[in-house]
PADRENVEX-607793 format. One line per 4 residues: their letters; for each residue y, x negated, z negated of C-alpha. Coordinates in Angstrom, 1 decimal. Example, Ala and Ser with C-alpha at 12.3 -4.5 7.8 and 13.67 -1.06 7.14 Angstrom:
AS	-4.5/-12.3/-7.8  -1.1/-13.7/-7.1
***
This chain:
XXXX	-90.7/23.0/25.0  -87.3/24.0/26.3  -86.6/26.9/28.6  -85.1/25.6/31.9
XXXX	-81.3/26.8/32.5  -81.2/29.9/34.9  -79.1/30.1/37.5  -79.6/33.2/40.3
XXXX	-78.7/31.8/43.9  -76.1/34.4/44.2  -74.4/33.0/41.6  -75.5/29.0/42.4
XXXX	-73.9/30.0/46.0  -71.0/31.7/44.9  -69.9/28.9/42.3  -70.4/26.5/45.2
XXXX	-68.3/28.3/47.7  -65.5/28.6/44.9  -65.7/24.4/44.5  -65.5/24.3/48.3
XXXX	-62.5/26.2/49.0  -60.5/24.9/45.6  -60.8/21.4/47.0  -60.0/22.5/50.2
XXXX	-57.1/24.3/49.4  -55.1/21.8/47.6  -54.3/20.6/51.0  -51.8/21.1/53.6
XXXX	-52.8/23.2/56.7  -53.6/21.9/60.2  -52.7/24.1/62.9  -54.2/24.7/66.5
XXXX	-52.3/26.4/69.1  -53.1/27.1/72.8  -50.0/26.3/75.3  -50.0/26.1/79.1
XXXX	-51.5/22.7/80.2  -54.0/22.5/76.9  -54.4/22.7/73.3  -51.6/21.1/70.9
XXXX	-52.7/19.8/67.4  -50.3/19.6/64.6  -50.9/18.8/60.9  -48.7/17.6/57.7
XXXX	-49.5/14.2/57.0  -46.9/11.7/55.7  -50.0/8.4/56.1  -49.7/6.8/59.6
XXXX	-53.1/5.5/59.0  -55.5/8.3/57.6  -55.9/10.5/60.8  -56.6/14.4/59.8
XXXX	-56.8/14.9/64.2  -58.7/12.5/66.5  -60.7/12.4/69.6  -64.6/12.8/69.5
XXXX	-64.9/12.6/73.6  -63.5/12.7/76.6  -62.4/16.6/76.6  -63.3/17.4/72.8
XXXX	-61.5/16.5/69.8  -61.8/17.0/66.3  -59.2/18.1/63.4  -59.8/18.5/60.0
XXXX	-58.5/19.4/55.9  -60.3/18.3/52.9  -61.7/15.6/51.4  -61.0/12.4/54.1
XXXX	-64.4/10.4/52.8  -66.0/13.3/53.9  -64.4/14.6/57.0  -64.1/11.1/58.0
XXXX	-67.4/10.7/57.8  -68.5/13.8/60.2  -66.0/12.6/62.8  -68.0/9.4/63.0
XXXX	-71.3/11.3/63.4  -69.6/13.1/65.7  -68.4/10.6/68.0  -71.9/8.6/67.9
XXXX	-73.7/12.1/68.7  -71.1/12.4/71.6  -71.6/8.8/73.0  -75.6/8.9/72.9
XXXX	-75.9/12.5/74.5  -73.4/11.4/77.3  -75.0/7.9/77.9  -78.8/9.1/78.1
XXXX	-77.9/12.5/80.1  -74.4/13.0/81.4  -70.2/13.0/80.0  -70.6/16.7/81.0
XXXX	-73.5/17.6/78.6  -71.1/16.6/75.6  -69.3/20.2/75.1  -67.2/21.7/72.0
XXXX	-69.6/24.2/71.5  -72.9/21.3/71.2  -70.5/19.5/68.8  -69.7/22.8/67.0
XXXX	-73.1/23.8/66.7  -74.6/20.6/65.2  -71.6/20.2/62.7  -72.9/23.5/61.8
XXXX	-76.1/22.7/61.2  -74.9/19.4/58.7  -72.5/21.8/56.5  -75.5/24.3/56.2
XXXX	-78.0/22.6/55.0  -75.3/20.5/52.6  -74.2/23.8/51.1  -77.6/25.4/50.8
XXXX	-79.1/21.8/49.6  -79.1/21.8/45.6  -79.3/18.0/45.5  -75.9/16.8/46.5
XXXX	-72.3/19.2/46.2  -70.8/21.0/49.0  -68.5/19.3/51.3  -64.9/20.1/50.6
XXXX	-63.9/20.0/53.9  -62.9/22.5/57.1  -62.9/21.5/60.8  -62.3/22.6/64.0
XXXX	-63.7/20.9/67.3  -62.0/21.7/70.4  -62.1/21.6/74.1  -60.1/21.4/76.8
XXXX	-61.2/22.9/80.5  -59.9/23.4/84.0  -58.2/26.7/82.9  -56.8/27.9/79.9
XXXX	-59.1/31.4/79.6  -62.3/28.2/79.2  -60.3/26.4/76.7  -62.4/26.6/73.6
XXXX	-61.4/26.1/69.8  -64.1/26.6/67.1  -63.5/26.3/63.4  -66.8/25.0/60.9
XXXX	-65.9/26.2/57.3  -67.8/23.9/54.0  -71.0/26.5/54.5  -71.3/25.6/58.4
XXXX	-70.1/29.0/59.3  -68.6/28.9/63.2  -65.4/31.1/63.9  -64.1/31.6/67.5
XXXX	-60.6/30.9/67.9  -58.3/31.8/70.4  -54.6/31.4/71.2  -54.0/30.1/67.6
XXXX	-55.5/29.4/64.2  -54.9/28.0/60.8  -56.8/25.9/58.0  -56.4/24.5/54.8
XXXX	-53.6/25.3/52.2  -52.0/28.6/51.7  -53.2/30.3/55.6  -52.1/33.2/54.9
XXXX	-48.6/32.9/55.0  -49.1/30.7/58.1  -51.0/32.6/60.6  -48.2/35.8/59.5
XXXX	-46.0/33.4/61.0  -47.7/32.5/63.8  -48.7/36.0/64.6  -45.4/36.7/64.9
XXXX	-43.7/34.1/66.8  -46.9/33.3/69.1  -47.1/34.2/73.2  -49.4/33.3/75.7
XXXX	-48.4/30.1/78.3  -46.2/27.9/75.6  -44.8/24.9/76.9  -46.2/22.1/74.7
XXXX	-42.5/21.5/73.2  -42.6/25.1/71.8  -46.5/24.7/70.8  -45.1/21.5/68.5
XXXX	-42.2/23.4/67.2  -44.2/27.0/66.7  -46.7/25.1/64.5  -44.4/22.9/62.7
XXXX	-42.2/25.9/62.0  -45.4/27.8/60.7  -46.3/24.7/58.2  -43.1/25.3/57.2
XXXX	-43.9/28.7/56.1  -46.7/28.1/53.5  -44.9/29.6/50.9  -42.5/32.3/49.8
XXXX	-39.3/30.0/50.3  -40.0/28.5/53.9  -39.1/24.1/53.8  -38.0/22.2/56.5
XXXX	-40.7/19.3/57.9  -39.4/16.3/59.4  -40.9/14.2/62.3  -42.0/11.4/60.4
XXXX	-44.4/13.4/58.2  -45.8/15.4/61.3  -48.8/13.9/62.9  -49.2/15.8/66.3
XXXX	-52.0/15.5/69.2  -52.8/17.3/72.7  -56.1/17.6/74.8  -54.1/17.7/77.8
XXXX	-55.6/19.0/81.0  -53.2/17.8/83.1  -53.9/14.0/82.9  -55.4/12.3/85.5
XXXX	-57.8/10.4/83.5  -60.9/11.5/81.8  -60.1/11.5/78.5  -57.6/14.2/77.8
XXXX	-56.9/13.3/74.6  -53.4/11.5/73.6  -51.6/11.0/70.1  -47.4/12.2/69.8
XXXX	-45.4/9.7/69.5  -42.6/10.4/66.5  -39.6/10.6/69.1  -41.9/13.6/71.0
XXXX	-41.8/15.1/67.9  -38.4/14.9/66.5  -37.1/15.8/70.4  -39.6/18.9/70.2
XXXX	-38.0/19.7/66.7  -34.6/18.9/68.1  -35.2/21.2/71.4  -35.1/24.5/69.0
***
C-alpha cells in the first residue's frame, strides 16, 4: 500500500494564493476613482465586446481583472442575486456592501474548497449615494477577502506603480473629465517607462449621481474619452 502525498494547508493555501495572483497579474489594471457627481471606472481593454466594467443594479456596479469565464460568471450571479432581492423585498435592499459580502462568501469557500482551483480573478462592486462621503467602493481579492476603498484604488497588473501615480496626482471633488484622464494617465504608468493609451483601447464607465433616472449607471462613449484625453 502507497503512502498518500502530504501536503500541510499552509503550504496547499499558499501555493493556491501564488496560482491566483500569477493569473491575475498577467492582466492590465482597472482603476476606480471617486470625482464630484460619482464614481468613474476606467480599464484597458482593446475588445468592444468583452466588458471588464458593467452594471449589477440600479446604483451598484461591478468591475473586474482576471480570468473573463470566471468573472463573467460572478457578474451574472450577481445581477440575478440583485433582481430577486429587489423584486421580493425592495430596489433599496440591493446595496454594494450585500453584493460585496456574498461575492465574499463564493471566493471563500472556492479558495478554501480542495475540489475545484481558485478563481483567478479580483473585483470590486461599487455604489453610488446621495453624497459623495456615502459613496462606497469595495474590492473582493481570489480568497474573498473585502478591502474598503476610498477616493481611489487599483487592481490587476503591475499596482504598484499605478496607485504611486495616483497618490500623487489624486484630490478630492474631480470633475469626471479629470477622473477619466487621472486614471488613464495612471494605466499609463504600469511600468518603469510610462506609454501613452489611446481612446479606442479605453473602456470607461460612471455611476453617476446626478441622473435623473434610477439607474445611475452609463457606459463612455469613445469621443468622451478621446475629448477627456484631449482636455489635458
Amino acid at each position: 500500500m502507497t503512502t498518500p502525498f502530504y501536503v500541510s494547508p499552509e503550504q496547499l493555501m499558499k501555493d493556491r494564493a501564488d496560482f491566483a495572483r500569477k493569473g491575475i497579474g498577467r492582466g492590465r489594471s482597472v482603476v476606480v476613482v471617486q470625482y464630484a457627481d460619482g464614481i468613474c471606472f476606467v480599464a484597458e481593454n482593446q475588445s468592444r465586446a468583452l466588458h471588464k466594467i458593467s452594471e449589477i443594479y440600479d446604483r451598484v456596479a461591478f468591475a473586474a481583472v482576471g480570468r473573463y469565464n470566471e468573472f463573467e460568471n460572478l457578474r451574472i450571479a450577481g445581477v440575478r442575486l440583485a433582481d430577486l432581492r429587489g423584486y421580493s423585498y425592495d430596489r433599496r435592499d440591493v446595496t454594494g456592501r450585500g453584493l460585496a459580502n456574498a461575492y465574499a462568501q463564493t471566493l471563500g469557500a472556492i479558495f478554501s474548497s480542495g475540489a475545484e482551483k481558485p478563481y483567478e480573478v479580483e473585483i470590486f462592486v461599487a455604489e453610488v449615494a446621495a453624497l459623495p462621503p456615502d459613496d462606497q467602493v469595495y474590492r473582493l481579492t481570489y480568497d474573498g477577502s473585502v478591502a474598503d476603498e476610498h477616493g481611489y484604488a487599483v487592481m490587476g497588473g503591475a499596482t504598484e506603480q499605478v496607485i504611486a501615480h495616483l497618490k500623487e496626482h489624486y484630490s478630492e471633488g474631480l470633475s469626471l473629465t479629470g477622473a477619466v484622464r487621472l486614471a488613464v494617465d495612471a494605466l499609463g504608468h504600469d511600468s518603469e517607462a510610462p506609454r501613452t493609451i489611446v481612446a479606442d483601447h479605453v473602456e470607461a464607465a460612471v455611476l453617476d449621481r446626478t441622473r435623473a433616472q434610477l439607474r445611475k449607471f452609463r457606459r463612455l462613449a469613445e469621443r468622451e474619452v478621446t475629448a477627456a484625453l484631449a482636455d489635458g
